[in-house]
N, C-alpha and C positions, 0 to 999 in steps of 0.2 A: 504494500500500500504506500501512494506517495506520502510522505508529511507534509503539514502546511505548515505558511509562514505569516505570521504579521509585519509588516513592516511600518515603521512608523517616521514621520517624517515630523520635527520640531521645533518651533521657535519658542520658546519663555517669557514671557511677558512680565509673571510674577514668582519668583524664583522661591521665595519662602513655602507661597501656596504648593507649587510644581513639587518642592520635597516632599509635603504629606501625600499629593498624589501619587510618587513615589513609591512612597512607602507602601500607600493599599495596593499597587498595580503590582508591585513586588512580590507580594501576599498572593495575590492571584494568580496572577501568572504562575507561582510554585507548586499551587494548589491544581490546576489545571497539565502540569507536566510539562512547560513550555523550561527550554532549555537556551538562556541568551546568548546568540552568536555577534552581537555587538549591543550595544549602550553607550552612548555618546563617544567620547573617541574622537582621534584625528580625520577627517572629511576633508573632501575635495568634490564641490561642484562643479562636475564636466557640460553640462547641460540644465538648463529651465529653472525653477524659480529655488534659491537655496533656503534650507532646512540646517538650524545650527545644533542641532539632535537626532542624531540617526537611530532608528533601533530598529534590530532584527531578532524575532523569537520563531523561535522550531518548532513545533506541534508534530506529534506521531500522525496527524493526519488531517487534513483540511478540515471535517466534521470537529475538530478535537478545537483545532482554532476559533472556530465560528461559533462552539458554545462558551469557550472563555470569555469571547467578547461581549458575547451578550450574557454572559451569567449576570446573578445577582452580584457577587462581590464586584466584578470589574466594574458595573455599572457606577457604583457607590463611589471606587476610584475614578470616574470619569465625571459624574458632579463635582469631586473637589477638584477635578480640572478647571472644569468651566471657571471660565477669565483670566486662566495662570499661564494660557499661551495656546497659540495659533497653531494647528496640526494637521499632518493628513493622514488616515491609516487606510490598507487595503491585507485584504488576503489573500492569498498568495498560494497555489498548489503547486507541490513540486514534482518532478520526473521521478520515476521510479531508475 
């Protein structure tokens, strides 16, 4: 089965807020099986509009991503986003 991926693209607007969300996405994400293949880190925008927060998480499989994000805990982490920064997330299935 392929794994899926989150990818998440970040800017920060409110960097105190963004830590506690943080913290709950952290929570979640461990709870869900999601294994981080990057968190913020050095970037290089080659192309379109830049993201000063990169993240990629690994899910055993597209299905597996797509309830973390909408579970109940991640959700709770994504109100205390709201206003702490400007983002874009997608999911992402990968090749076997």
């Amino acid at each position: 089965m392929a794994k899926g991926y989150l990818i998440a693209r970040i800017n920060v607007t409110d960097p105190e807020q963004f830590a506690q969300y943080a913290k709950l996405a952290a929570v979640a994400s461990a709870k869900y099986g999601a294994r981080p293949l990057a968190r913020g880190g050095r970037y290089e925008t080659l192309e379109g509009e830049e993201r000063a927060r990169n993240v990629i998480l690994e899910f055993e499989s597209f299905e597996q991503a797509h309830t973390y994000y909408h579970s109940e805990d991640y959700k709770a982490a994504r109100a205390v986003r709201e206003g702490a920064a400007v983002a874009d997330f997608v999911l992402v299935e990968g090749v076997d």
